[in-house]
Every structure is written in structure tokens, then in C-alpha cells.
N, C-alpha and C positions, 0 to 999 in steps of 0.2 A: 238818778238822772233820767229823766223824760226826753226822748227827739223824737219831735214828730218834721214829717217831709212832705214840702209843695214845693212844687216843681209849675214853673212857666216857661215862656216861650225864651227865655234871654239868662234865666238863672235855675242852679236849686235853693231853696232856701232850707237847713236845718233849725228849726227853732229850738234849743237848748230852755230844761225845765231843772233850777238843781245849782248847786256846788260844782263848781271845772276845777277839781283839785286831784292832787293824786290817786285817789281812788278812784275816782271817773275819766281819768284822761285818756285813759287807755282805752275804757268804751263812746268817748266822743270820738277818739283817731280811728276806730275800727268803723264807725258808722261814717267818717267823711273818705275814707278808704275806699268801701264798698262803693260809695257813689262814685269816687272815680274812677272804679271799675265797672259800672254799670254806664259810663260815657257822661257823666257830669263833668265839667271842666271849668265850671263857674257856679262858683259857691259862697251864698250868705249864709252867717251863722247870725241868727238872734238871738242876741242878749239881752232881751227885755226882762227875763226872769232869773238870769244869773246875775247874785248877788255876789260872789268872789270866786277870784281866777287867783290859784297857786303859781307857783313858778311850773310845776309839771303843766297846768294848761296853757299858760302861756307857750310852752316849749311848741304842744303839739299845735297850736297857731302859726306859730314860726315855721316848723316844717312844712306844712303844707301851705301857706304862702308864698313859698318859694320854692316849693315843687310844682304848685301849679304856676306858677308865673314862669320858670323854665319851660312852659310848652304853651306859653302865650294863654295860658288859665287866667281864672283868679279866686281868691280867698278873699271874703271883704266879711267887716263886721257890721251890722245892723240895727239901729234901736238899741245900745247897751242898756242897761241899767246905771245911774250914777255913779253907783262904786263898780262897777264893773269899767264903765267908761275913767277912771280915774286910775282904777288900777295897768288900764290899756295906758294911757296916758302917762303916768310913771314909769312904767315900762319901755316909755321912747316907742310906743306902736300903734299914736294915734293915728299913722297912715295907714292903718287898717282901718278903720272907718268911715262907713261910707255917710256923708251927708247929704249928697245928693242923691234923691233917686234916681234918678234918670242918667243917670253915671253910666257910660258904656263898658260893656263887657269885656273890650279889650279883645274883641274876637278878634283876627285879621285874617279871614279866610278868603284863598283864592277862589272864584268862582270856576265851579265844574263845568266840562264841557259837556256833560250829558252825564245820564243816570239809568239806572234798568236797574229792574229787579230779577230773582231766583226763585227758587222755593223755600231755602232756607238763610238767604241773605240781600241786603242793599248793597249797590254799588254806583257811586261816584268816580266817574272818569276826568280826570285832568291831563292836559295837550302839556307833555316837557319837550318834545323832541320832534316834531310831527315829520314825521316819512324818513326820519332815522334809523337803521337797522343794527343787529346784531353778527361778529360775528365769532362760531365757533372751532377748537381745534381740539380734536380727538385723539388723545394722547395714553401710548400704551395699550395692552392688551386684558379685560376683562377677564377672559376664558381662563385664563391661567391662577383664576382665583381657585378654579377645581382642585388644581392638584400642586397647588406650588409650584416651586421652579423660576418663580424670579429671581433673575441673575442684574448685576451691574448694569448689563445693554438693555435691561427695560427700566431701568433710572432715568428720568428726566427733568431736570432743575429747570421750574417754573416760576418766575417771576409774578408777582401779583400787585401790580400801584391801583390807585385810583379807579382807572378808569377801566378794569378788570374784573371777572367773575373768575369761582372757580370750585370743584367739588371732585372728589373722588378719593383714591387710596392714598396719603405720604406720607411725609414726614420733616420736621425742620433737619437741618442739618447737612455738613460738607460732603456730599457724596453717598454714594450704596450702600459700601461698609459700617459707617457711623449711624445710619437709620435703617441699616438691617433687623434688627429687632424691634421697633419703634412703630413700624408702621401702621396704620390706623386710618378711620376715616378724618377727611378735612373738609374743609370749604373757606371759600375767599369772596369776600365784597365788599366796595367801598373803601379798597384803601386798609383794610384790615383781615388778617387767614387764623384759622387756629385747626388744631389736629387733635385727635384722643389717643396718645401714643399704647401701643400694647406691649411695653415694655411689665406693667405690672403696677406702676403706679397708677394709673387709672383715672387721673389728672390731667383734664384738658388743658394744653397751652396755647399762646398765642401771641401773633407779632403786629404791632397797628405802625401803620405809615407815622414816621415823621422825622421831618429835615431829609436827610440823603437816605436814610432807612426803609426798607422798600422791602414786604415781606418776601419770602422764598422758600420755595420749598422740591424736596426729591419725591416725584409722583410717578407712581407705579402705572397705573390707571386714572383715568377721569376724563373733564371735559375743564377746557380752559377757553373763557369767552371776553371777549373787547366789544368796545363801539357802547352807544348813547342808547339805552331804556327811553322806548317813545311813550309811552304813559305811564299815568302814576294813579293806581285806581284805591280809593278808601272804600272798605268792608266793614260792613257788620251786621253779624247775625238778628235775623229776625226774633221779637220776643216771644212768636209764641213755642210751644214746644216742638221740636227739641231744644229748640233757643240756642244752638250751634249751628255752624258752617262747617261741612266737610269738606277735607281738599280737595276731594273731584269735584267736587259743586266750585269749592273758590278757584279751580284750573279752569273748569269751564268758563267763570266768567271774564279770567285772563284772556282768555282765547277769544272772546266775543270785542274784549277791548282793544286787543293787538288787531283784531280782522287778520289773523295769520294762521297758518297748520302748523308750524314750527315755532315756539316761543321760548325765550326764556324769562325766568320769574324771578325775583328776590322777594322777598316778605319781615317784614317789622309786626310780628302777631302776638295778640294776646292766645293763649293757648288754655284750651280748654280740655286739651287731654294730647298727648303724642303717642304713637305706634309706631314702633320700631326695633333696628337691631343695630350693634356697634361689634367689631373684633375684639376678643381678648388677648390672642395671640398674630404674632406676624407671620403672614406667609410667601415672608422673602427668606428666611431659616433653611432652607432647603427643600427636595423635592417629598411630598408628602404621600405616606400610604393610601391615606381615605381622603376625600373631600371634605373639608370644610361647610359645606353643605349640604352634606348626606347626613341621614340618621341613622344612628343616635351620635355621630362625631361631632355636628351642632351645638349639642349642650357644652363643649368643652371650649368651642372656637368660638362662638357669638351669644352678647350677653342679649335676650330678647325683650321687649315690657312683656312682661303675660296680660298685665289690664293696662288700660293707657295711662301714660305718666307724665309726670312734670303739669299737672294741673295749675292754673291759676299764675302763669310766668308768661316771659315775654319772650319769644323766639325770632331768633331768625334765621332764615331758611334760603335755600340757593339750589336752582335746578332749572331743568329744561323737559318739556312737554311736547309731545309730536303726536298727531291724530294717525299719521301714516307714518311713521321713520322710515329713512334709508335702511339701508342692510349695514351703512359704519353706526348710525346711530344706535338703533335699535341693539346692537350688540348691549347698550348701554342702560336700554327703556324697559321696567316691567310695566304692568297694568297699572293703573293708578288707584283702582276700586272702584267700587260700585256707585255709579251715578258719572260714569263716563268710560266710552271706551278708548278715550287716548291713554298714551301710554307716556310715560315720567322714571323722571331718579329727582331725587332731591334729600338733600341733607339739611339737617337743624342744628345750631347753638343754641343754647340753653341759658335763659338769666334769670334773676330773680325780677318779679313782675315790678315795672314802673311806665306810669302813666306816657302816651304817647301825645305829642302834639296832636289838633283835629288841622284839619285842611291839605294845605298843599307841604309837603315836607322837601329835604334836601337829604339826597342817600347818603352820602360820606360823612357828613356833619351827624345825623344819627346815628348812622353804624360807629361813628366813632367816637361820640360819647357812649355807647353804649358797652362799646369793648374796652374803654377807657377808665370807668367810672363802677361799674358791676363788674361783681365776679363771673364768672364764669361756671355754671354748676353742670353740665351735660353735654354731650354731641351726638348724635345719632342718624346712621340711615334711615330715612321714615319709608315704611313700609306699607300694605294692603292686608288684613289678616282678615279673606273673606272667609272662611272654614262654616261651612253650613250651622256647624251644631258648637262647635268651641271659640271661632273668630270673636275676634274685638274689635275687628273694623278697622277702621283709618281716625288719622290725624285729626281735629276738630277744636275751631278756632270760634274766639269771640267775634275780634273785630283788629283793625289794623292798618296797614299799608302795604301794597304790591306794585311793585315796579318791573315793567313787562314791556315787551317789544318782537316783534318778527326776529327771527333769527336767518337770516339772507341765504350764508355759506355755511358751508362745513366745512374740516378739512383735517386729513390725517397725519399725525405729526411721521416725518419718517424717522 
């Protein structure tokens, strides 16, 4: 099987050379995959030169027909061949064919309110909320991550609907005692939370808004935020190399979109590598000898990436960024890496990669097909690993969506 690719202004077109039967269908869906990984989102296949489609090619038509038309894509067929157009045709999918050319793409993109570029990325700015702000509540004590010693009085049952962020230490469950062992990193957005419990299973779980169902959770630490994300900025990495976005380059450009020192982020990313670290064990068990943080006690308490991981998936991510923090925030903020000196926390879920809508997106309705639909494979503190001679660097994305705004207040839960 031959595919060669032209690419215009309105479509990609694959021209298919060959047999679309079981043997090749697997290398036709890897070749119309990659393109919509590389941001094609409207796709012909020509069929001028395939003489028979099995039921396996057919199948990989189908799916990708209605994968990209879930994100306002499309899949069309071009020029069949007669038996090819017949066997389309028997198959009840002569609406995959296109006979007009001038057929619209079916794009419906909002128009951006403005655009800038980086060094390592584009970015498209769209007005959701204009002069909207965020606001956040600082809940629990960090520091006590050194040495243990969380007791019941730093349990606090956080509520997360809709219209809510959230990230830090917890866990589901009625009370202290019941997620004393459990505890782990979480995050909340759009109407859905999930945690990585350090009981041992090592299975993320998680709770998505619906009817009266309103996730919740017992949070040690973190930062719990409300109020309306005032834009919604579309990223993607520039082609040449490194042909990645690093998250202090994609923080920077939040920052530039919000016009704020204080922001909060959410992100819908393709991911081109994560760095980071997650607890193995809880450190609400009692008061502990060594830190969790010191060496060599590390390798026991926090699972690390040594190279960056989860390549090739779609993430989403939830944090807050401050150029200056307060002395409550900053309890919360390390460095964010090289290519900015603001300072961040941010946490990832972890999915298996699927295509995102282009243009203007809605947060809840993604985040919750997303947590709905996919499993769930990872969670992680995303971390900075500058080390001169050993580092891996930071987190580094393809392309994506971010939803970002001034963060107004602060405020410390008592």
C-alpha cells in the first residue's frame, strides 16, 4: 500500500495506492492517526486507485469518521474507484463521498481575538469572559509535608462542581480516618476531580459531576479556585526544531493573555513528554523520622520520571502561576523552569491520546467527555528537573487548549 500526502489550504488529502484489506488497514489508520496528530482535522482519502475495501478497511473509515466529526473534523472520501465506490455504497457509506468539491470543511471556528507568537510556539487568544476574574482559597499547610504529623484538624472536605478548580494533597472519602492511608496527589476541573491514592494500588480514581453528584474530597493541602477563566488561548508548537512547547514558555504566554502577575491555568494538551513526581506512600500515617523529601528517603516516598513520560497522550493539567507570590501563596509555588522566572504548582491527569476540537472549545463538556469516555492511565505533580549535568527538563507539549484568567484574591481557609 502506497499513501502519498498533499496538504492545502481547507484539507489533507491521502491518496491511497493498493488493497484497504486486513493487511493494510492497520497501516492506512497509523498514516490517517499521525495526521491527526500533526493537527490535520480534515481529511480526504483518494480512492482512485483502490480496487477493494474488506470489511477491516471499511471498519478503519468508520472510526475515523466519527472521530473526527466528534471535534467538528471530517473524513470524506474522494474520486473512488468503481468497485471501490460500490463496495462504499453496499456498505450503506455513500455519505462519505464527496461529490462536490467545493464542499465545506465543516470548520466552525470562532474567530480569535488576537494572536502572538514565542520562540517555541503560536498562540490564538479567544475573549470567554472579558474582565472576569478568579478567585483562590489556600487550604492547609504544605510544610508539614517534611515531616508528617497530619492529624484530622488538617482534613478539609472540599467540594468541587462545575464552576471550580482544584489541586493539591487528598483523597475521596468520609473523613481523616477513612483516607488516612490513601492520600495522594488530586486535581479538579470542570465539573470532574480524580486523585492517585497511596494506599498501594496505584490506580487513579475519580468522580465526574452528574445530577445531584458533586465530586468531594478530604484535602490536606492545596489551592481550591472559583469564578469564570477570561480566555481561552489555542497553542501549538512551532515545526521547526525542537518542534515542542515547554511549560514555562506555554506559562509565559498565559501570562501575556491574562495581562495579569497572578493566574490561574487549566490545559486540554497533547503531551510530548511530562516530568514529574507522585507519593507512594501517605503522610498522614503518623509523625515521620526523615522527610519525605530528603535523600536517599525520596526513593521510597516519591515515584520520579527519570526521562519524561507519558509521550504521545493527552493531558490535563490544573495550576496556578505567580511572577511575584505572596508569602501564603508562595508557600505553594516552586520555580517553574528554565525559560521563566515565575513561579507555579501544577498537577496532570493522564489519558490516552485523542484528537481535540480546533477553535473555540467549552471546559466542562471536554473535561467531561474526556474523564467520561477515556481511561485514566497517570497523575502527577509536574515538576522542573534543571540539574546541570543529569536534568530532564520540564513538561513539553505539542499543542492544545488553555484556559486562563487573573486570579483577583486569595484567601486562607481557617
Amino acid at each position: 500500500m502506497d499513501i502519498t500526502k498533499t496538504k492545502s489550504d481547507q484539507f489533507l488529502e491521502l491518496k491511497l495506492r493498493g488493497r484497504l484489506d486486513a493487511y493494510w488497514a492497520d497501516h492506512v489508520s497509523a498514516a490517517i492517526e499521525e495526521s491527526i496528530r500533526q493537527g490535520s482535522h480534515h481529511i480526504r482519502l483518494n480512492l482512485a486507485d483502490v480496487d477493494y475495501l474488506s470489511s477491516a478497511g471499511i471498519r478503519v473509515l468508520i472510526k475515523f469518521f466519527k472521530q473526527l466529526g466528534a471535534i467538528k473534523g471530517s473524513l470524506r472520501v474522494v474520486n473512488p474507484s468503481p468497485n471501490a465506490f460500490s463496495i462504499l455504497e453496499l456498505a450503506g457509506l455513500g455519505n462519505m463521498v464527496v461529490t462536490n468539491e467545493l464542499e465545506s470543511t465543516g470548520a466552525d471556528l470562532a474567530a480569535e481575538n488576537r494572536s502572538f507568537s514565542r520562540e517555541h510556539g503560536d498562540f490564538k487568544v479567544f475573549d470567554l469572559n472579558p474582565g472576569a476574574s478568579l478567585q483562590c482559597l489556600i487550604v492547609g499547610d504544605p510544610a508539614k509535608l517534611e515531616h508528617g504529623g497530619y492529624t484530622a484538624a488538617d482534613s478539609h472536605s472540599q467540594a468541587y462542581p462545575e464552576s471550580t478548580f482544584g489541586f493539591g494533597l487528598g483523597a475521596f472519602g468520609s473523613g481523616f480516618e477513612e483516607c488516612r492511608e490513601r492520600f495522594g496527589e488530586f486535581l479538579a476541573l470542570g465539573g470532574a476531580a480524580a486523585y492517585l491514592p497511596t494506599d498501594g494500588t496505584n490506580v487513579p480514581d475519580y468522580v465526574v459531576s452528574e445530577g445531584l453528584l458533586v465530586p468531594e474530597l478530604e484535602v490536606l493541602y492545596g489551592v481550591s479556585g472559583r469564578g469564570s477563566f477570561s480566555k481561552l488561548v489555542r497553542f501549538e508548537a512551532k515545526p521547526e526544531p525542537p518542534g515542542v512547547l515547554p511549560l514555562a514558555e506555554l506559562v509565559e504566554g498565559a501570562f501575556e493573555a491574562a495581562q495579569a502577575d497572578v493566574i490561574a491555568i487549566a490545559l486540554i494538551a497533547e503531551s510530548a513528554g511530562l516530568v514529574g513526581a507522585a507519593l507512594k506512600r501517605s503522610v498522614a500515617a503518623g509523625k515521620l523520622e526523615t522527610s519525605p523529601l530528603s535523600f536517599p528517603a525520596a526513593r521510597d516516598w516519591l515515584s520520579f520520571t527519570t526521562e519524561r513520560g507519558h509521550e504521545r497522550t493527552l493531558s490535563a493539567v490544573v495550576g496556578v502561576a505567580a511572577r511575584a507570590p505572596s508569602a501564603e501563596l508562595g508557600r505553594l509555588l516552586r520555580p517553574i523552569g528554565t525559560g521563566t522566572r515565575a513561579f507555579g504548582h501544577f498537577h496532570a491527569a493522564v489519558f490516552p491520546y485523542r484528537p481535540l476540537q480546533k477553535g473555540e472549545l467549552n471546559l466542562h463538556k471536554t473535561v467531561n467527555a474526556l474523564f467520561s469516555t477515556e481511561s485514566m492511565i497517570g497523575l502527577l505533580h509536574l515538576l522542573a528537573d534543571d540539574r546541570e549535568i543529569d536534568g530532564i527538563g520540564q513538561s513539553e507539549f505539542w499543542r492544545g487548549a488553555c484556559w486562563t484568567g487573573p486570579v483577583s484574591e486569595i484567601k486562607t481557609a481557617s
